[in-house]
N, CA, C and O atoms as CSV, one atom per row, in Angstrom:
chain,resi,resn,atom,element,x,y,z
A,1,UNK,N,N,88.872,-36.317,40.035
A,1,UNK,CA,C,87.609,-35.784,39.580
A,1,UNK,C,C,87.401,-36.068,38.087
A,1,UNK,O,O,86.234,-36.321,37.790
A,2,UNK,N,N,88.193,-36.077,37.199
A,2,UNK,CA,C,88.734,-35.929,35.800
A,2,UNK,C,C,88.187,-37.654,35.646
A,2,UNK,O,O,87.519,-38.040,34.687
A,3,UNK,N,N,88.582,-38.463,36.681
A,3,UNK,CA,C,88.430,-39.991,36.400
A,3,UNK,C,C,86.904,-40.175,36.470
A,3,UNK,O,O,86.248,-40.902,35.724
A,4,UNK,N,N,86.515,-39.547,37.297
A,4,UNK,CA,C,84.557,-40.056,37.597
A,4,UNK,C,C,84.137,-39.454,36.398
A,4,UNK,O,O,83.453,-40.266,35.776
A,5,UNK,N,N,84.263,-38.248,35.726
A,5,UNK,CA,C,83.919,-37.121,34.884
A,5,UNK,C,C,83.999,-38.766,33.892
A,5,UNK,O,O,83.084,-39.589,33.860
A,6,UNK,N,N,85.123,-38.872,33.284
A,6,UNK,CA,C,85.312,-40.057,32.323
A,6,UNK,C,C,84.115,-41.124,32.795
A,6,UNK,O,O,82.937,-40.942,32.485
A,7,UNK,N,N,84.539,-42.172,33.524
A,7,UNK,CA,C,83.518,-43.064,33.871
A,7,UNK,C,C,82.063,-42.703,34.058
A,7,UNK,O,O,81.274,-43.633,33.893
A,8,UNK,N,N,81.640,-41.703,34.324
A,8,UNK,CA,C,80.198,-41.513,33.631
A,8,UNK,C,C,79.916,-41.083,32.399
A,8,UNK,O,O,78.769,-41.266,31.992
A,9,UNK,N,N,80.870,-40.437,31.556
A,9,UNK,CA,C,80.620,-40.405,30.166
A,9,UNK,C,C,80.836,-41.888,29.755
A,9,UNK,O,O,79.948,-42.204,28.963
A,10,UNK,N,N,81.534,-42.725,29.957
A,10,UNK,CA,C,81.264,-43.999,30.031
A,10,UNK,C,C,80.117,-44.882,29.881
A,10,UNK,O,O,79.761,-45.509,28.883
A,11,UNK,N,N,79.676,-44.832,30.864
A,11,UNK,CA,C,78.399,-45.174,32.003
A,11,UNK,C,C,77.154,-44.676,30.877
A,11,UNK,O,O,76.547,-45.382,30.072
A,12,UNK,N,N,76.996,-42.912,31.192
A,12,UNK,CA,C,76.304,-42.622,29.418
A,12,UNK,C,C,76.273,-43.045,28.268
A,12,UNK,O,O,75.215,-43.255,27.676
A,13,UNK,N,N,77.515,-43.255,27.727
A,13,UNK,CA,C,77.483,-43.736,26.314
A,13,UNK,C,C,76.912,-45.475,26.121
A,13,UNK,O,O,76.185,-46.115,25.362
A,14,UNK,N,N,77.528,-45.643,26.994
A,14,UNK,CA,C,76.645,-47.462,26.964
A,14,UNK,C,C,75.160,-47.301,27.474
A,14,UNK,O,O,74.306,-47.738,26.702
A,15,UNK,N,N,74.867,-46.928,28.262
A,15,UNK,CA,C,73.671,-46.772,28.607
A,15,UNK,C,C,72.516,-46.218,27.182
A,15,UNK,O,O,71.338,-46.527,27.003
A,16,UNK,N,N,73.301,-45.437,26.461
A,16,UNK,CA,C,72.760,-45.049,25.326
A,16,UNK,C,C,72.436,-46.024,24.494
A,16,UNK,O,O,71.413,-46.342,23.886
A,17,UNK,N,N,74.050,-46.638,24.636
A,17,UNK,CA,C,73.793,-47.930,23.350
A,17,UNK,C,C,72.755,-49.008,23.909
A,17,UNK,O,O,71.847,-49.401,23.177
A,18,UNK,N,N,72.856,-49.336,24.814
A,18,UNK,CA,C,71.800,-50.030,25.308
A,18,UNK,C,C,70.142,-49.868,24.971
A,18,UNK,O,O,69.304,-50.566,24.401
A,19,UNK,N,N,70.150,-48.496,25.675
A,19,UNK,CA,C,68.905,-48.011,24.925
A,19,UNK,C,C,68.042,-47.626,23.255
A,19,UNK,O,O,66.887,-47.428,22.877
A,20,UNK,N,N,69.282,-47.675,22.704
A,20,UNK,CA,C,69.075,-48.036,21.513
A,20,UNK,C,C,69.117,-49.438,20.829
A,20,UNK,O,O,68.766,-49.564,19.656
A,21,UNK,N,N,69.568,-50.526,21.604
A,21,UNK,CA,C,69.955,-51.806,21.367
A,21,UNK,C,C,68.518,-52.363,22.059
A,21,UNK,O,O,68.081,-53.397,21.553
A,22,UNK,N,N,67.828,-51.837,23.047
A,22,UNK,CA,C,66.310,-52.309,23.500
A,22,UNK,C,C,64.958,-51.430,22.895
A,22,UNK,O,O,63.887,-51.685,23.445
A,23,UNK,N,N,64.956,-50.774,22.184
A,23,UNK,CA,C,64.143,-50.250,21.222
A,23,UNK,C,C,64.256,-51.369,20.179
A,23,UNK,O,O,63.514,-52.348,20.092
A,24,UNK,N,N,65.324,-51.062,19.389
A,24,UNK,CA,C,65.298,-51.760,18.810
A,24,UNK,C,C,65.266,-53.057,18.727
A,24,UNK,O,O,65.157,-53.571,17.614
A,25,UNK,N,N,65.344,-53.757,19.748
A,25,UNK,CA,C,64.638,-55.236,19.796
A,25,UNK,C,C,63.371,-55.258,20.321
A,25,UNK,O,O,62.775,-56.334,20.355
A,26,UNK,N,N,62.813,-54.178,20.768
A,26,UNK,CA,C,61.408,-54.161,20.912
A,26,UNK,C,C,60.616,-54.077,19.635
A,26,UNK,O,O,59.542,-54.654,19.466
A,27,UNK,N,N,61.314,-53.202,18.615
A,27,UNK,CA,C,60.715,-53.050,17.717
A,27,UNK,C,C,60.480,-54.321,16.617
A,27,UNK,O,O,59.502,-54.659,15.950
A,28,UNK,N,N,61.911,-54.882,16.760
A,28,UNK,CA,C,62.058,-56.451,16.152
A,28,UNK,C,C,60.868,-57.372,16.828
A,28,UNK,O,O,59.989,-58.008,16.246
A,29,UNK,N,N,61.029,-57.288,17.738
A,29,UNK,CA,C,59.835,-58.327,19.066
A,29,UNK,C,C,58.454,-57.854,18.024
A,29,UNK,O,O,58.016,-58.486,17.063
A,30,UNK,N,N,58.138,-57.008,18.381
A,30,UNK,CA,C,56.796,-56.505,17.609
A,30,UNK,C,C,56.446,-56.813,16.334
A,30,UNK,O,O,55.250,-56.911,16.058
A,31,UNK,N,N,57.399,-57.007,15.392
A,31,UNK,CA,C,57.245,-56.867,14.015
A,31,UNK,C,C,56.944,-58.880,13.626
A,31,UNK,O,O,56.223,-59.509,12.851
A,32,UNK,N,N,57.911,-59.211,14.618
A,32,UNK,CA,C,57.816,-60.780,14.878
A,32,UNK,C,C,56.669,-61.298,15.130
A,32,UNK,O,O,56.224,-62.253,14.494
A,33,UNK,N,N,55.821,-60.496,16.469
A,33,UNK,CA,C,54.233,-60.640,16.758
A,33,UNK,C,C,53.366,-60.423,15.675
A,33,UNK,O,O,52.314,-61.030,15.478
A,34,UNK,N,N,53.980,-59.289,14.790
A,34,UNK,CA,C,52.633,-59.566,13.993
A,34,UNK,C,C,52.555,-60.912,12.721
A,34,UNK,O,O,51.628,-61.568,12.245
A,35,UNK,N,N,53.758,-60.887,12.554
A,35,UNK,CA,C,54.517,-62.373,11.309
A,35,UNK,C,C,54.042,-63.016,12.073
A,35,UNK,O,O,53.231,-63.599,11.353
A,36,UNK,N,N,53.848,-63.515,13.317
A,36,UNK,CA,C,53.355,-64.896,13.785
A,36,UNK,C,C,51.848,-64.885,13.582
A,36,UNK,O,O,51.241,-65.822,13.061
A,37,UNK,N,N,51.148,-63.504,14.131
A,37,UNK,CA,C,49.766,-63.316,13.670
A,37,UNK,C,C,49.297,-63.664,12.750
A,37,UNK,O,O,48.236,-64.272,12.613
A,38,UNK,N,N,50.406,-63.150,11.606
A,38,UNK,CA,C,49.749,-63.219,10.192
A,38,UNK,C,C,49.895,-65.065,9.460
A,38,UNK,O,O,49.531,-65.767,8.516
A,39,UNK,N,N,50.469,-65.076,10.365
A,39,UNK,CA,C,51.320,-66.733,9.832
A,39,UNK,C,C,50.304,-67.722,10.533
A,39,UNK,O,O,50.101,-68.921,10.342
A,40,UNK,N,N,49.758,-66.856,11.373
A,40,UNK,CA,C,48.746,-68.111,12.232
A,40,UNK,C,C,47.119,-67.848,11.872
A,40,UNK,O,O,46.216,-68.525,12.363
A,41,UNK,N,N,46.967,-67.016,11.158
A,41,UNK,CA,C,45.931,-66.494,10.190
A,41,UNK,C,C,46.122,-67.258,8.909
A,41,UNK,O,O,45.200,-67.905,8.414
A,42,UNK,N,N,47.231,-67.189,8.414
A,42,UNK,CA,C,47.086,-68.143,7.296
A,42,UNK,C,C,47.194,-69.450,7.032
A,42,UNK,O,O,46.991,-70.017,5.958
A,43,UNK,N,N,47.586,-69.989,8.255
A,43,UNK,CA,C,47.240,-71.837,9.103
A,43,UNK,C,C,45.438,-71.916,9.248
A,43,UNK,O,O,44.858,-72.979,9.029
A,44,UNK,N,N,44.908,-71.030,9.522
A,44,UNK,CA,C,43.549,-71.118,10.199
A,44,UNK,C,C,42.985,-71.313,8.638
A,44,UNK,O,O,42.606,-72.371,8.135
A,45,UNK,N,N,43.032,-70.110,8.071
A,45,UNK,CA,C,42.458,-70.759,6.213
A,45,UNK,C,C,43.071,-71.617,5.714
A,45,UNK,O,O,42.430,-72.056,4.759
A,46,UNK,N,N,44.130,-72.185,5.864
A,46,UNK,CA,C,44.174,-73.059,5.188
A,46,UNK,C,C,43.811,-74.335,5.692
A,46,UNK,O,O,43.745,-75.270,4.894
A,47,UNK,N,N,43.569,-74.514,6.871
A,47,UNK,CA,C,42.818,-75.567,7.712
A,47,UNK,C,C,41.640,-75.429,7.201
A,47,UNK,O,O,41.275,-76.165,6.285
A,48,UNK,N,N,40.963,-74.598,7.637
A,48,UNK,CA,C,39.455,-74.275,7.294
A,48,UNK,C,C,39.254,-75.042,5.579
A,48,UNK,O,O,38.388,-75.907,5.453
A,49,UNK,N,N,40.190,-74.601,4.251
A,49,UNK,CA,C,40.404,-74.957,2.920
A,49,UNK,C,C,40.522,-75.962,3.129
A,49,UNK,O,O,39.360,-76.358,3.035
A,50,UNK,N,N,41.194,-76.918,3.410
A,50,UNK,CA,C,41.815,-78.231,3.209
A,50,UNK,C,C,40.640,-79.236,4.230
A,50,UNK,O,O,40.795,-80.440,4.432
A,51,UNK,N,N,39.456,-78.380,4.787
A,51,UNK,CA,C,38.721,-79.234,5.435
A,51,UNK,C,C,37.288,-79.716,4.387
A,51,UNK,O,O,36.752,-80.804,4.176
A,52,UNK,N,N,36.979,-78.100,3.819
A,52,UNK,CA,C,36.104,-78.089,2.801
A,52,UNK,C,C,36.686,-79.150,1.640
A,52,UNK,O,O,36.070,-80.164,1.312
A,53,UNK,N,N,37.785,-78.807,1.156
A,53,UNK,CA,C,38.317,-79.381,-0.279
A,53,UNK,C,C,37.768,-81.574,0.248
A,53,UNK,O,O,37.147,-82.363,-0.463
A,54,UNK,N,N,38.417,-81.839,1.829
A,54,UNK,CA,C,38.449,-83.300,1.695
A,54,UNK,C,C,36.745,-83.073,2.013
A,54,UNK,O,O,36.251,-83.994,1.363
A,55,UNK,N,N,35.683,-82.380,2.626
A,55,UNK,CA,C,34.093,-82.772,2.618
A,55,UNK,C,C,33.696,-82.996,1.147
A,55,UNK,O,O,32.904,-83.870,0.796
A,56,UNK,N,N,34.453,-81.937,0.126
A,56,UNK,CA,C,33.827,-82.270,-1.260
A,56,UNK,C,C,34.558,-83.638,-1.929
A,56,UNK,O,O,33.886,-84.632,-2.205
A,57,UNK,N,N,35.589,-83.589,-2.089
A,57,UNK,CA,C,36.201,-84.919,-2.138
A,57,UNK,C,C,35.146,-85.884,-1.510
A,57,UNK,O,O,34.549,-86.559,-2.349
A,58,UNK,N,N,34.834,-86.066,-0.362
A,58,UNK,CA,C,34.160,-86.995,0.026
A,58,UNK,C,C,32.349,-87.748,-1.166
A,58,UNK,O,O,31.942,-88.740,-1.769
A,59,UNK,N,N,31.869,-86.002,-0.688
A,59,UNK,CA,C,31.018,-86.100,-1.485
A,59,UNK,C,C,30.955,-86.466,-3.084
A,59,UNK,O,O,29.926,-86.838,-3.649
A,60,UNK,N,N,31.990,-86.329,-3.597
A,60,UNK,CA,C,32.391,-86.447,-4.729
A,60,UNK,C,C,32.315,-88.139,-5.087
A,60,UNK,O,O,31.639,-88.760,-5.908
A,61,UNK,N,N,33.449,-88.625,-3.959
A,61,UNK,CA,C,33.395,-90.769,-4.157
A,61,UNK,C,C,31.860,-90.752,-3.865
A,61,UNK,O,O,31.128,-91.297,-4.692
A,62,UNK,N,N,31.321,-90.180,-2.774
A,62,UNK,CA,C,29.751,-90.850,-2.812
A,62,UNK,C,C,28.623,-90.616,-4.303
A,62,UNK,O,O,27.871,-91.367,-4.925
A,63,UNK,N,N,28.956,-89.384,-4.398
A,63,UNK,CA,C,27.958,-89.211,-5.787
A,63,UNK,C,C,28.771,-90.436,-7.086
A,63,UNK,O,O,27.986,-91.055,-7.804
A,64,UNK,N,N,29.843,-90.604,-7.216
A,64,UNK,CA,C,30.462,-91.723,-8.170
A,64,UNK,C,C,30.006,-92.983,-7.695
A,64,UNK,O,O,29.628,-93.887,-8.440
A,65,UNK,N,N,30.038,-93.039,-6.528
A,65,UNK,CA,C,29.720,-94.748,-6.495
A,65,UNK,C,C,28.240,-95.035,-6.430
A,65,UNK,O,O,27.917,-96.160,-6.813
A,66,UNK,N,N,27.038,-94.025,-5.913
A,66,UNK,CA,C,25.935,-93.778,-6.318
A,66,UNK,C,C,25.739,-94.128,-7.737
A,66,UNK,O,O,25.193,-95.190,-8.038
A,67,UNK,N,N,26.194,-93.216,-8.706
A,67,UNK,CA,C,26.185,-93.565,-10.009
A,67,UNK,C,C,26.509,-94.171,-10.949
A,67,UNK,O,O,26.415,-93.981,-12.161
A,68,UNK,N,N,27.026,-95.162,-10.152
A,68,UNK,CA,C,27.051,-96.879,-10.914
A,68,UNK,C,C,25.482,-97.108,-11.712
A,68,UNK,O,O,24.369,-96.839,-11.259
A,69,UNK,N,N,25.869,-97.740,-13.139
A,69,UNK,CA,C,24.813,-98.255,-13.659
A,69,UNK,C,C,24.349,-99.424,-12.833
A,69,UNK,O,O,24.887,-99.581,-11.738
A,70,UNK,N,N,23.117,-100.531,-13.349
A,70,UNK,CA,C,22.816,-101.576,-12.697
A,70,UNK,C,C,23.597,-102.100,-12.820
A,70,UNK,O,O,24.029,-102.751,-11.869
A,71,UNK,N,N,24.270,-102.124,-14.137
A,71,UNK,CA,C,24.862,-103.900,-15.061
A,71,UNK,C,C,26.500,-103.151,-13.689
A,71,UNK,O,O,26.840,-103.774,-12.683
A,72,UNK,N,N,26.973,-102.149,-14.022
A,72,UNK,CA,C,28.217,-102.095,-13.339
A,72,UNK,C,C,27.724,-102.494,-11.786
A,72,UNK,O,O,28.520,-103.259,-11.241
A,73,UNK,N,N,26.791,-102.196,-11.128
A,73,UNK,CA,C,26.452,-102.661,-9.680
A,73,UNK,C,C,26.420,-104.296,-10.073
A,73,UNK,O,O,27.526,-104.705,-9.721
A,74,UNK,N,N,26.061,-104.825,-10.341
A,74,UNK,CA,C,25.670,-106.099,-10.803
A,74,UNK,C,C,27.391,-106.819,-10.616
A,74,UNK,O,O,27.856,-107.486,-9.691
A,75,UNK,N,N,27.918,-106.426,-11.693
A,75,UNK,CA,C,29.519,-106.874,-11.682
A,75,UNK,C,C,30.608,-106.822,-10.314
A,75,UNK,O,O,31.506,-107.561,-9.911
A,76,UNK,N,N,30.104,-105.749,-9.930
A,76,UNK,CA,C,30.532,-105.764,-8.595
A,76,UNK,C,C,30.429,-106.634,-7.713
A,76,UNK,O,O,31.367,-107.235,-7.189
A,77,UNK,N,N,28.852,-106.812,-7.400
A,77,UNK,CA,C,28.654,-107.674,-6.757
A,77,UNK,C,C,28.922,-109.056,-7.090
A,77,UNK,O,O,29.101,-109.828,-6.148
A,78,UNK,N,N,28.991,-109.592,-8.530
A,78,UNK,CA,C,29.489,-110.846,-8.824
A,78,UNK,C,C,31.432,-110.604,-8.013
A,78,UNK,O,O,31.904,-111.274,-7.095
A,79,UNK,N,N,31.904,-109.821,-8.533
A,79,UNK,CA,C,33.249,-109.561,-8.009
A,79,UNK,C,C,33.311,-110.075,-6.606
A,79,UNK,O,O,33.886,-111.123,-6.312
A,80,UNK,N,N,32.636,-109.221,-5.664
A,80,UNK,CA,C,32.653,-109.482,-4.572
A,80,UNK,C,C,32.421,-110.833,-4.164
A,80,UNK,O,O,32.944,-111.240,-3.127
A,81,UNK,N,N,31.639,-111.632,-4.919
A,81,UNK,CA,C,30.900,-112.498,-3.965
A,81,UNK,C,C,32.169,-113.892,-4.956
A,81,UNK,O,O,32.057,-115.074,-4.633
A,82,UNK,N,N,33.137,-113.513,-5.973
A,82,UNK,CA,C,34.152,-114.375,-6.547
A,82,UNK,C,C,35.062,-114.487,-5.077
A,82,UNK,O,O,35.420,-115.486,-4.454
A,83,UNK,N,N,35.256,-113.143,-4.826
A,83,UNK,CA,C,36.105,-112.673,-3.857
A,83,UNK,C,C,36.304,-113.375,-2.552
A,83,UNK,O,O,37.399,-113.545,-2.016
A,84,UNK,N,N,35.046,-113.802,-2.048
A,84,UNK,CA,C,34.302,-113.886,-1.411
A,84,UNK,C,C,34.797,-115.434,-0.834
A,84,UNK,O,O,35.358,-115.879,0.167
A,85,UNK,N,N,34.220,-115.960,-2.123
A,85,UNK,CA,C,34.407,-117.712,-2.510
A,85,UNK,C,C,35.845,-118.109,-2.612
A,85,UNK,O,O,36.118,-119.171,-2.054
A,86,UNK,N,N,36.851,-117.458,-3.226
A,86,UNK,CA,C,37.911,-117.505,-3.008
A,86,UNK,C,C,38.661,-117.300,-1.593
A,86,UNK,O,O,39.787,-117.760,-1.400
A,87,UNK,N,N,38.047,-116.675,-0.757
A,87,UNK,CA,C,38.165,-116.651,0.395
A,87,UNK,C,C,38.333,-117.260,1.586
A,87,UNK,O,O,39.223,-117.201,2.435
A,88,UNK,N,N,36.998,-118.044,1.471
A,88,UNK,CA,C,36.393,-119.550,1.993
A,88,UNK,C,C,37.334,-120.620,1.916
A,88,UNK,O,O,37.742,-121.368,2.804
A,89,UNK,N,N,37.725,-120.539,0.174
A,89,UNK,CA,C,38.646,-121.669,-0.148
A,89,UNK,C,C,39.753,-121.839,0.117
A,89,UNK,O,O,40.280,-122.943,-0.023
A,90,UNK,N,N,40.649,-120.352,0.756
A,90,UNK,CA,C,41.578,-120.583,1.366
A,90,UNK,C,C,41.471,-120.853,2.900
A,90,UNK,O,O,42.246,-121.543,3.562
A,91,UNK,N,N,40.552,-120.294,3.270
A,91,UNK,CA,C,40.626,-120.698,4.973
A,91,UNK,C,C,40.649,-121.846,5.023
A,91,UNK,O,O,41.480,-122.430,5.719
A,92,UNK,N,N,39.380,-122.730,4.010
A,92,UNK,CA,C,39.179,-124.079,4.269
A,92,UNK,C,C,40.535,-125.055,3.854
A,92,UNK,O,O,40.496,-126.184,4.345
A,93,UNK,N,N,41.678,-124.748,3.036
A,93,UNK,CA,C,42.726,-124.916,2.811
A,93,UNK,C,C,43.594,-124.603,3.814
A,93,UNK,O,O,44.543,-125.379,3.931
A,94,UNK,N,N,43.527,-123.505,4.719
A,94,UNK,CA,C,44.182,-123.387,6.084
A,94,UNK,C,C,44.039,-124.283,6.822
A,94,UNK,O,O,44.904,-124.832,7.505
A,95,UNK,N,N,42.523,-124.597,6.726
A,95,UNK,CA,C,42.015,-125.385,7.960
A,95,UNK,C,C,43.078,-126.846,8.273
A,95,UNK,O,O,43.872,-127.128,9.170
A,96,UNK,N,N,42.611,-127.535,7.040
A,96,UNK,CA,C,42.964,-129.030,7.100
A,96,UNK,C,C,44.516,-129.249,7.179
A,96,UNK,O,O,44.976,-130.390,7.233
C-alpha cells in the first residue's frame, strides 16, 4: 500500500512539473507571437519606406535629367551620336 501511496506522490509531483513546464512554454509561445507580430509590422514599414524613398529617387533622376540646359542637351547628343559612329566603325571592322 505504502508503494502505490509513493508512486502517486510520484505521478503528482511530475505531473506538477509538467504543468508548470507547459504554462510556461505557453507563455514563452505567446510572447514569441507577439515578437513575430511586432517584427512583421516592422517589415511592412519598412517595405512600404523603402518603396516611397526608391519612387522619390526615381523622380528625383527624372527632374535632373529634365533639367539639363540646351548647350548640356546639345553635348549629349553630340556624345551620343560620337558613340554612335564609333560603333558602326567597329561592326564594319567586324564585318570584313
Amino acid at each position: 500500500m505504502n508503494d502505490v501511496k509513493e508512486t502517486l506522490e510520484r505521478i503528482s509531483a511530475k505531473l506538477s512539473q509538467l504543468t508548470k513546464r507547459l504554462a510556461m512554454s505557453e507563455a514563452e509561445a505567446e510572447l514569441l507571437k507577439r515578437e513575430l507580430k511586432q517584427a512583421r509590422e516592422t517589415i511592412s514599414v519598412q517595405k512600404n519606406t523603402l518603396r516611397e524613398l526608391e519612387e522619390q529617387n526615381k523622380l528625383i533622376k527624372i527632374a535632373e535629367a529634365v533639367a539639363l540646359s540646351k548647350e548640356d542637351k546639345r553635348t549629349v547628343k553630340l556624345k551620343i551620336n560620337e558613340f554612335i559612329r564609333e560603333i558602326d566603325k567597329c561592326i564594319a571592322t567586324l564585318s570584313d
